[in-house]
MILOMI-991593 format. One record per residue: residue in one letter; x, y, z of N, C-alpha, C, O in turn. Coordinates in steps of 0.05 Angstrom, whole numbers, plus 5000, padded with zeros to 4 digits. Last residue first. Layout:
# residues N
AXYZXYZXYZXYZ/...
This chain:
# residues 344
X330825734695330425874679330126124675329626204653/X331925474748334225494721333325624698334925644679/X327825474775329525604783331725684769333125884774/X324225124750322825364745325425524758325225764752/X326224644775326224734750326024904740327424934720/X322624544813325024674828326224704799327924874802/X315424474837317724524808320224654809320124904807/X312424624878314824404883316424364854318424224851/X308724954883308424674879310124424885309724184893/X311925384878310425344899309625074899309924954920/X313425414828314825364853314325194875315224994886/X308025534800310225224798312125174816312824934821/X307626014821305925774818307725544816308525404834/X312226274796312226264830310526034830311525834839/X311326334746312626134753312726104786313425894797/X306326564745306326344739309026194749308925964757/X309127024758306426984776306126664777305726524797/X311527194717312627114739311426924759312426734771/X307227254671309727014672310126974702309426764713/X305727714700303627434692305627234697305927094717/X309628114694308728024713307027744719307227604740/X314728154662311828014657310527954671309527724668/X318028704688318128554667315428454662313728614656/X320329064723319128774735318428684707318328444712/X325429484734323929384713322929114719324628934720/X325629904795327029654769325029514758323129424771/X327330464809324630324808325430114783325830174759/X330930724857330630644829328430514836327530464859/X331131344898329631124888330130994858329831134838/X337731694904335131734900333531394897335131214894/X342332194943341131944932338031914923336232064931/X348032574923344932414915345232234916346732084905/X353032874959352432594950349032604944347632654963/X355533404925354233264943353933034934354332954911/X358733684876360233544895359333344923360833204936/X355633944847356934104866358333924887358933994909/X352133584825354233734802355733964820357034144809/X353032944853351133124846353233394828355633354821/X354232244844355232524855353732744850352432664830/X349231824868351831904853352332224864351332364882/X346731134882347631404892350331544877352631444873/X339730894878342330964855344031134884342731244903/X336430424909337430624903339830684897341830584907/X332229804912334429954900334830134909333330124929/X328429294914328729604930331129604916332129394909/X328828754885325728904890326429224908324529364914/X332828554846332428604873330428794870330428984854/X331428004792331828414799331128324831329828144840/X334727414786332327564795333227824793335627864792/X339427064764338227274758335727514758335127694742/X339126784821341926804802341027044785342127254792/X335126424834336226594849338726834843339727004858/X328726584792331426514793333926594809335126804802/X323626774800324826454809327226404811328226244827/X322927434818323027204792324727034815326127084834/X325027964846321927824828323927744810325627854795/X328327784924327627864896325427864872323527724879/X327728204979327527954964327628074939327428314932/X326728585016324428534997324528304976322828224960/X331828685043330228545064328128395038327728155038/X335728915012335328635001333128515021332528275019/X337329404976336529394999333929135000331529134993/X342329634945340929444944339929384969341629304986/X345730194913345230044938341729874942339529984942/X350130264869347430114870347230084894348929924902/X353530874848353430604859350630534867348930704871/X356331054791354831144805355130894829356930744826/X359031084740358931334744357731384773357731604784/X358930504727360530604716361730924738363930974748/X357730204791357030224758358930404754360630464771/X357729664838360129974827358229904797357629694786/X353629544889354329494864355229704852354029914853/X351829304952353729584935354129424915354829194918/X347129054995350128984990349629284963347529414959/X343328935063344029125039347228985028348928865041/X341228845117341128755093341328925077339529095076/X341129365165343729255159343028985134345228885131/X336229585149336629465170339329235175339429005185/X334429965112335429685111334729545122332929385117/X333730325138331530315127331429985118329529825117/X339130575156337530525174335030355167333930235185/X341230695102342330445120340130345136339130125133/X339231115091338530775079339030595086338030375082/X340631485125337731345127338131095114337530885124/X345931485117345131355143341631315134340431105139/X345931735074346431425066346031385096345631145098/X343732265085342232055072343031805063341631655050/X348032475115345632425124344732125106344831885112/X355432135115352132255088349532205109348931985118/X358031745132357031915156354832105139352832205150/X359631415091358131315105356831475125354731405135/X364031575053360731695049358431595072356131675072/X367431255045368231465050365431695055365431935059/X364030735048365830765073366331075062365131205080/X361830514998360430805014362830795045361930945063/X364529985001364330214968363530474984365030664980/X363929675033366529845037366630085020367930295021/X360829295019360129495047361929725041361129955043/X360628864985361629084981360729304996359929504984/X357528344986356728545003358028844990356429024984/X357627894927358828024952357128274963355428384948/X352827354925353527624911354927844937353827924957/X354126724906354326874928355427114914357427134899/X348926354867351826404882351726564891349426654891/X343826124910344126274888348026304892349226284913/X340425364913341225584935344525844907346325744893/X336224914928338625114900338925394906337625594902/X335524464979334424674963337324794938339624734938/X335423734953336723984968335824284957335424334934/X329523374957331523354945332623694957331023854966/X324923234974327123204996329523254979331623164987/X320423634952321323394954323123344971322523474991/X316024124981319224114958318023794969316123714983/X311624405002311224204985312424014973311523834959/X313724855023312824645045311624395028310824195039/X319325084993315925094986315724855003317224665000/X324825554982323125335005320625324995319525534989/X330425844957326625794957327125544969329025384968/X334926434959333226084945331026124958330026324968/X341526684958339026714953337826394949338926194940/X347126944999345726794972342826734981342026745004/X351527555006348827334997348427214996350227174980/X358027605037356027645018353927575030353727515054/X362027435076362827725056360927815036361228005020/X359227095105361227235122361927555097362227795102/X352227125086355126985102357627185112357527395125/X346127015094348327265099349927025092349326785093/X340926905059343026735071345526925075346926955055/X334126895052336326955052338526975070338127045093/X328926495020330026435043333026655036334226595015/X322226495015324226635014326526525027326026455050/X317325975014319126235030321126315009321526194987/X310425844994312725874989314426095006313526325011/X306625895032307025565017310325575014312125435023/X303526415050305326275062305825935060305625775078/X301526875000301326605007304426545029306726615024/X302827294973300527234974299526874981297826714973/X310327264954307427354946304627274955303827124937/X313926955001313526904973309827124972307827114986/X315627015072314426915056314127085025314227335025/X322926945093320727115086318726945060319526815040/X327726845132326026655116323726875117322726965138/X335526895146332427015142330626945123331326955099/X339826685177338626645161336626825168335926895191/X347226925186345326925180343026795171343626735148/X353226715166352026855187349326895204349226885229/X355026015140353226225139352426445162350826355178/X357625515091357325785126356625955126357526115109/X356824975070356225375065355625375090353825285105/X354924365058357824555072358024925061359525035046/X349624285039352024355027354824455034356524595021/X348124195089349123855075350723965050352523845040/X347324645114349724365127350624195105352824085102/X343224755088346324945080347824745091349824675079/X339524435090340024515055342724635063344424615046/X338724635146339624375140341024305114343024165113/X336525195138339525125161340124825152342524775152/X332125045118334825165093336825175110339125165100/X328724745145330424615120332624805110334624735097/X328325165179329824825194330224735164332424635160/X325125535160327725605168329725305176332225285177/X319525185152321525355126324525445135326325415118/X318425145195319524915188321125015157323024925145/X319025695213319625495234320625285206322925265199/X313825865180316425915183318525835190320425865174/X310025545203310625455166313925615165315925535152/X309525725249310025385252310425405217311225185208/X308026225237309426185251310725915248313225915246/X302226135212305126195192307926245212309926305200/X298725955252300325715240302825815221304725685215/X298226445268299926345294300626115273303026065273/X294526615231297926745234298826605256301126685262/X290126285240291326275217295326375219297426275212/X288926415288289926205284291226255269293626285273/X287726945273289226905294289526625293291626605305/X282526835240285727065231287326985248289226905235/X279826495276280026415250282726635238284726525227/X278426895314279126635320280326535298282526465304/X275027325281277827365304279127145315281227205327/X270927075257272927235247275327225258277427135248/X268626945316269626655299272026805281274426735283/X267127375326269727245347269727055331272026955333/X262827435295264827745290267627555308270027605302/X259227125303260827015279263827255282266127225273/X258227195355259226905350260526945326262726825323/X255627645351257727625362259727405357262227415356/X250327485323252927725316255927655333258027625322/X248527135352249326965331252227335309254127355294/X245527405398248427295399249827165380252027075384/X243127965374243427755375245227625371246727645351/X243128595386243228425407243028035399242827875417/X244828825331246928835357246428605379248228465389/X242528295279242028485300243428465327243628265342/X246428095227244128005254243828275274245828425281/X249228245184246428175184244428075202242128005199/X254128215205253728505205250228485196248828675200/X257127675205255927935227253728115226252028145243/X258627745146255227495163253827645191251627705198/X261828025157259528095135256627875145254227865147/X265627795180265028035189261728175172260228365177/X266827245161264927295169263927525186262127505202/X269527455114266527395110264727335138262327365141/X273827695124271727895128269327805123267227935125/X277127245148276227415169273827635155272227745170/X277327005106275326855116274427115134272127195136/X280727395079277927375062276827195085274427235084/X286027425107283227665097281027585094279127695105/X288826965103288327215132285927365124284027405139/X288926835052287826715069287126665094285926485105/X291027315021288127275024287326995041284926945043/X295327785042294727515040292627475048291727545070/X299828155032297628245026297227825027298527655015/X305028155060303928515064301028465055299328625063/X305827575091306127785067304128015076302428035094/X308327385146306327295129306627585115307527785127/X313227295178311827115173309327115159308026905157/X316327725200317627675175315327365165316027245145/X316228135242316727755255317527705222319927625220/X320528625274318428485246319228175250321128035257/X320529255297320328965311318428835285316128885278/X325429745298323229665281322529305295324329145301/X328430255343327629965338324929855324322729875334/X328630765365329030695337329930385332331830315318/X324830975407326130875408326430725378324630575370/X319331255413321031395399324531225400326531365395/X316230655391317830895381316931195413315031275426/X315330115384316230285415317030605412318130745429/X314530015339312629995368312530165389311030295404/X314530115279316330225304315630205333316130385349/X313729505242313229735272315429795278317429665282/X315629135184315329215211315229435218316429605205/X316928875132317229175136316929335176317629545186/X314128505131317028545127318528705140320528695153/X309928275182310828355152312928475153313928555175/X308028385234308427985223310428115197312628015196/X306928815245309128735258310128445246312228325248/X302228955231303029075218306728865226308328815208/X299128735282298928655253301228705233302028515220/X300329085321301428915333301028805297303228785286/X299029705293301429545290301629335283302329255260/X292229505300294429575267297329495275298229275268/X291529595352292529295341292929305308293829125295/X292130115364293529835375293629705356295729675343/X286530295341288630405338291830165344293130085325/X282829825370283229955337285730115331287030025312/X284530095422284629695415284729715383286729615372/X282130535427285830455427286430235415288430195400/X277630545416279730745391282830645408285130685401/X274730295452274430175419277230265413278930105405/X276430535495277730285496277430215465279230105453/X273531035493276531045488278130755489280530735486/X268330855492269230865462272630945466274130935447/X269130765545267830505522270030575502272130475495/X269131255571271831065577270930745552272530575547/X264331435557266331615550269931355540271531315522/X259931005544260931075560263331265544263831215521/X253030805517256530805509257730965523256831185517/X248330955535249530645538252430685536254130595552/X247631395497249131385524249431205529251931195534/X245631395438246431205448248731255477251131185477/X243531975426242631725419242931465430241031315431/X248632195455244732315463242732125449240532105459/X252332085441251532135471249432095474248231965492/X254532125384252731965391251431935421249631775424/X259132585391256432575356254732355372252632465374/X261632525433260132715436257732735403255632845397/X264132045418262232045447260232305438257732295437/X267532115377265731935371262931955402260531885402/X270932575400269832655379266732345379264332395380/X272832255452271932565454270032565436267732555443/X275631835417273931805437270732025442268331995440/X279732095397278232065374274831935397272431965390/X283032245447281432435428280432385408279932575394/X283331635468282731935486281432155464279032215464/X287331555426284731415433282931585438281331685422/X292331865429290131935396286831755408284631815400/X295931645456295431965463292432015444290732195448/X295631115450294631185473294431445476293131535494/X297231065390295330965410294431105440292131175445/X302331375395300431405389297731295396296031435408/X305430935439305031245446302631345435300831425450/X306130495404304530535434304030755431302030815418/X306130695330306830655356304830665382302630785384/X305530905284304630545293306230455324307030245335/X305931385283304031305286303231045282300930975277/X312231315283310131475303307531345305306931215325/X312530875230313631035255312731075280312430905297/X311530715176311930565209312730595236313230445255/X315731235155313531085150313230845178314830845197/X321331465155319031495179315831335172314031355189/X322531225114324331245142322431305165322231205188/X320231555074319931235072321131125103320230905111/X320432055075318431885089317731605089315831465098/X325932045070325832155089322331985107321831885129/X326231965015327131785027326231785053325631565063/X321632264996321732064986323131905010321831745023/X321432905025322432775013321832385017321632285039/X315533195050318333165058319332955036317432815029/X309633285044312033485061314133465060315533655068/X308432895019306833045012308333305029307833535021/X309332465051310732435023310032715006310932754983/X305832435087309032515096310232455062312532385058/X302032125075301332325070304432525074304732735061/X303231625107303731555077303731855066305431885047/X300531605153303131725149304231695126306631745126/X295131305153295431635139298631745141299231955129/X296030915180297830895153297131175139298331265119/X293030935226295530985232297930945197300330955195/X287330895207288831155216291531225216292531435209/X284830485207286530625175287830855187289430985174/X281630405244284830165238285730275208287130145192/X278830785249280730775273283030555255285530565256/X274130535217276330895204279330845227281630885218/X272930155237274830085210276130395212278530455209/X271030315283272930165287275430145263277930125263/X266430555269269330765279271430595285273530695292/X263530145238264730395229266730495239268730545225/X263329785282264529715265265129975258267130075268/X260230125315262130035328263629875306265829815316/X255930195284256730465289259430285299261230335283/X252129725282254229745271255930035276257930015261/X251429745358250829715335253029645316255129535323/X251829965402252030155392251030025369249530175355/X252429455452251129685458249929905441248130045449/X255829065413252029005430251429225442249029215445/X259429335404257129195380255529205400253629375401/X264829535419261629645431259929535415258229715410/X267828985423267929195451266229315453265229335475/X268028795374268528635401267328795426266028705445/X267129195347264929025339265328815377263728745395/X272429395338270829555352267729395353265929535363/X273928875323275628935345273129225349272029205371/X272028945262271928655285272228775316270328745331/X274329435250271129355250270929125267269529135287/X280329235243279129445260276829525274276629625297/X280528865206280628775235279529085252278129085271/X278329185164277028905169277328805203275628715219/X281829615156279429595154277629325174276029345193/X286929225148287329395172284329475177283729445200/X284829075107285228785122285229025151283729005171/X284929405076283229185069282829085095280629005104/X290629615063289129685078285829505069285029565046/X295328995078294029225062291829345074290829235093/X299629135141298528985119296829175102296629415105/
């Protein structure tokens, strides 16, 4: 999730384990500990575009890390405070920096994009139930990290509010589970009553809120695209015509280092569009911007063409989002239950 929120739970969670012995110091190394594992963003800075987009969620949102990196950020936080605050044990602060370190993933795992958990095993694990940035996970959890933070280590009214934080986020995402759930039971039902067969469903939440889903619909040779809002009417969702897969367009190119990353990055959602000179690969886990299932921009792209020696390039498109405001607004109306806003 955004870093705000990785901040926020991090401070909670080192607030859980050494607040009453250390203070706020136990928020501090907690928040630096829950930004740690997205410094792999810095891999853009060594290695190509695609390469660190592939390894982004990697390594370091993994077990492994956690548990090799605790131990030595431990070392470093024990030996600056020993002599002020020994109360704090060697084995303390290595429980703050795992539990901080840790639980970025296990977070990181609800969003689209998902953990490599287990890494070095090349399995991404994504529940797909609440957006990369949502303020009604964030903002209660940091107010009351902030009410916290005005009582003194030893008064229990600190603690109470820093676990209310932690009570209150953790509900909250256990209910986008049950909004998922019932967002996935209408569009399996929306597809029965329209007779469409379908391989697949995948229900991802809409911008900054779990009201409105996403809903995308494999089938046997394509797409289709629509919206769920826990608000709709009973009338059927509008569901997008069906945009073929065209898997077949990269079949002579499929063993290309770099079309196996995209593949991989996908996660088998993807379909091929022939342009004139080049081909579109559409990497459809991110959904689309705009209401309309029919003419939305796909939010990930990349071009792939021939290079002037005969290799295959590939590279990032970055597609024109247009009015952002407008959009914004019409997702609003979606979300409401304006299924109108889909024909336009």
């Amino acid at each position: 999730m955004d870093s705000l929120t990785q901040i926020v739970l991090g401070a909670a969670v080192g607030e859980a384990v050494l607040g009453k012995k250390i203070g706020t110091r136990a928020m501090l190394w907690g928040a630096i500990a829950g930004t740690i594992p997205d410094l792999d963003v810095l891999l853009r800075l060594v290695t190509d575009e695609i390469t660190a987009t592939e390894m982004h969620r990697g390594f370091s949102h993994s077990l492994v890390f956690s548990i090799l990196f605790a131990p030595i950020l431990a070392w470093i936080a024990h030996g600056i405070h020993k002599k002020k605050r020994p109360e704090a044990t060697f084995r303390d602060w290595t429980l703050l920096f795992f539990l901080a370190l840790v639980t970025h993933p296990l977070l990181d795992m609800h969003t689209t994009w998902g953990t490599q958990f287990f890494w070095p095993f090349e399995v991404k694990i994504t529940y797909n139930n609440i957006f990369v940035v949502d303020p009604l996970y964030t903002i209660p959890f940091l107010v009351c990290l902030l009410i916290a933070m005005f009582y003194k280590r030893t008064n229990p009214k600190r603690r109470f509010f820093n676990n209310l934080g932690l009570i209150i986020s953790t509900s909250y995402m256990a209910l986008t589970f049950v909004f998922k759930g019932i967002g996935y039971h209408a569009v399996d039902e929306s597809l029965a009553k329209q007779g469409i067969d379908f391989v697949e469903i995948e229900t991802l939440p809409t911008p900054l809120n779990t009201i409105l889903w996403d809903a995308h619909i494999e089938t046997e040779n394509g797409y289709r695209f629509g919206h769920y809002s826990l608000l709709d009417d009973d009338k059927p969702i509008v569901f997008s015509k069906e945009f073929p897969k065209n898997h077949h367009l990269i079949d002579s190119i499929r063993d290309n280092e770099k079309i196996q990353q995209i593949l991989r990055i996908a996660n088998g959602w993807y379909s091929i569009e022939k342009k004139e000179d080049h081909l579109i690969f559409n990497d459809l886990r991110f959904g689309q911007f705009g209401m309309n299932p029919n003419t939305a921009r796909i939010m990930w792209q990349y071009e792939i063409s021939e290079g002037p020696n005969g290799e295959v390039v590939v590279k990032r498109m970055r597609p024109e989002i247009g009015n952002v405001g407008e959009a914004f607004n019409q997702m609003w109306r979606r979300l409401k239950g304006d299924k109108s806003v889909e024909q336009e």
